[in-house]
C-alpha positions as a printed NumPy array, in Angstrom:
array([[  0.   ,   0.   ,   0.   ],
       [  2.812,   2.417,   1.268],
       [  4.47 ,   1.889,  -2.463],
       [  1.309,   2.297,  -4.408],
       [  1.411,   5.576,  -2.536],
       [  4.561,   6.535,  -3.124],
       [  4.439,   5.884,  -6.744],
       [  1.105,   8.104,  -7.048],
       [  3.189,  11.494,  -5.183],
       [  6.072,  10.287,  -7.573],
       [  4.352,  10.576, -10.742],
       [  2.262,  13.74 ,  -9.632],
       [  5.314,  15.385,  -8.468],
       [  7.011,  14.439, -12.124],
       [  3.269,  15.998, -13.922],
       [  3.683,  19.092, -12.638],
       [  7.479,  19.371, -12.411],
       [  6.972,  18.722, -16.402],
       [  4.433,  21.526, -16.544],
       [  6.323,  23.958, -14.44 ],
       [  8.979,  23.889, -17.632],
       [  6.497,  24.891, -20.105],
       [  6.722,  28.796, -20.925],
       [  4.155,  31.381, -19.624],
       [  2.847,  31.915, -22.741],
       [  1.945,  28.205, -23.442],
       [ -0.184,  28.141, -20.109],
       [ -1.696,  31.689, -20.977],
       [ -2.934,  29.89 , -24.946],
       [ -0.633,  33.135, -26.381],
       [  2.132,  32.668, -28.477],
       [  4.713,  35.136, -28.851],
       [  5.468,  35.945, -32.229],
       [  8.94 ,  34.509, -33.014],
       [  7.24 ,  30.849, -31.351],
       [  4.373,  31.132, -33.817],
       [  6.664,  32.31 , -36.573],
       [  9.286,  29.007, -36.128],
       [  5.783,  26.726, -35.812],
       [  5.039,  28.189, -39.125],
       [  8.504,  27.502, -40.68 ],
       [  8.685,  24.569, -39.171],
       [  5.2  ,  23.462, -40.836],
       [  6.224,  24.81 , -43.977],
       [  9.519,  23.17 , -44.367],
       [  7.724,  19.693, -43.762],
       [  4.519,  20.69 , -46.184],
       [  4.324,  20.287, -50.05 ],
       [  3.949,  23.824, -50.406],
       [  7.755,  24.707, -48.722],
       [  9.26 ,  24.274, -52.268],
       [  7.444,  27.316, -53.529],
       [  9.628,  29.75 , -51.317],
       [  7.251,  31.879, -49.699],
       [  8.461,  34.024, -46.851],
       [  6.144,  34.586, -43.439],
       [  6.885,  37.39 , -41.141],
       [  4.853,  37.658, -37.992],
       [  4.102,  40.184, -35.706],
       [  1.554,  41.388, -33.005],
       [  0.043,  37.997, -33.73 ],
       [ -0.895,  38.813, -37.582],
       [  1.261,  36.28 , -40.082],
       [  2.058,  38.216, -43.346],
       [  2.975,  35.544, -46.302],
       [  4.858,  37.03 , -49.475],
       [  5.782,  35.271, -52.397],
       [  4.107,  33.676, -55.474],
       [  2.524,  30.264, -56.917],
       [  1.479,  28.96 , -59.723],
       [ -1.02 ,  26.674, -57.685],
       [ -4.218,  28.367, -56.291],
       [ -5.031,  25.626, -53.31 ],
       [ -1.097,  26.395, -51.816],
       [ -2.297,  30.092, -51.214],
       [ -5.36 ,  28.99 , -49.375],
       [ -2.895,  25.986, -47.505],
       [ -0.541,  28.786, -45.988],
       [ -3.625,  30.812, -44.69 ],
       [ -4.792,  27.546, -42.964],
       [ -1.108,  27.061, -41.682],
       [ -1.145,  29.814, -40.449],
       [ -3.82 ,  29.744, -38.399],
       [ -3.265,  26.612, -36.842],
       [  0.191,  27.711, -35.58 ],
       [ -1.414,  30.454, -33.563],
       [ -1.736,  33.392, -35.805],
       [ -4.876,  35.514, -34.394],
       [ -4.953,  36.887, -37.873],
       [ -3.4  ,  35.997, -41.351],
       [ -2.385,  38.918, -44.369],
       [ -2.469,  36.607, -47.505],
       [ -0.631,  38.915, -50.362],
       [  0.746,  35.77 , -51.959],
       [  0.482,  35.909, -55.566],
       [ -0.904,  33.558, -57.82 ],
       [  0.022,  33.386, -61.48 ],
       [ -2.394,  32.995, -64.32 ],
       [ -0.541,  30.341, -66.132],
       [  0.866,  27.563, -65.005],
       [  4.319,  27.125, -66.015],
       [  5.341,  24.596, -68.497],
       [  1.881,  24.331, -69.878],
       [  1.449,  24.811, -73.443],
       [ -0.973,  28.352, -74.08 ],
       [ -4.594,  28.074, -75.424],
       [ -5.161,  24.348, -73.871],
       [ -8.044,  24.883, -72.517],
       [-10.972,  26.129, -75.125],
       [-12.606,  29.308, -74.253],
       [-15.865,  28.443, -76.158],
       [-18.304,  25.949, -74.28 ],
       [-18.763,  22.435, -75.746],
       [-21.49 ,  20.978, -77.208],
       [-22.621,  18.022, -76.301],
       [-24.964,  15.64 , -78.013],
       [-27.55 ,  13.611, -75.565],
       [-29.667,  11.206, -77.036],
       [-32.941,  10.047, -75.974],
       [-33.303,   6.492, -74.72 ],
       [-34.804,   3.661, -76.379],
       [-37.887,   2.096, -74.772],
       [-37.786,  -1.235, -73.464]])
């Protein structure tokens, strides 16, 4: 009984010992900036979207993303990283390009197509 006891106080002691190392601002739920700024490059550098090269700056709390993409989703993927690293509010001004590149011009028809439906036989 006396070393179920003493096992309890031991691992409580260790809980809050652990907790006690964690900084104010992750018991407050505030990040400072340069902590939500290296959770953000530290997401980006793992995500698909770190090859495009965009740059993050954060501060008082509001991420600002520069850069450019050729890829319309990765815009909307940094504003969601963003967020979820702590960013209370996100400044988007990454650029996305009409065109991808590599893709030949005038692919895609401007005109709609028509399309023939025919009626079904009766059975």
């Amino acid at each position: 009984m006396r070393t179920l006891f003493a096992i309890l106080v031991l691992s409580a002691w260790s809980w809050t010992a652990g907790a006690a190392t964690l900084t104010k601002s992750h018991s407050q739920g505030k990040f400072s900036d340069a902590e939500v700024e290296a959770t953000i490059k530290a997401k980006l550098a793992k995500s698909k979207i770190g090859k495009e090269g965009f740059q993050i700056h954060v501060k008082d709390g509001t991420a600002t993303w520069t850069g450019a993409t050729s890829v319309m989703q990765h815009k909307g993927a940094a504003t969601r990283m963003a967020k979820t690293a702590g960013a209370t509010k996100v400044v988007n001004n990454i650029k996305v390009s009409e065109q991808q590149p590599g893709k030949a011009t005038g692919a895609i028809p401007l005109a709609p197509r028509r399309v023939e439906v025919k009626a079904a036989k009766p059975n």
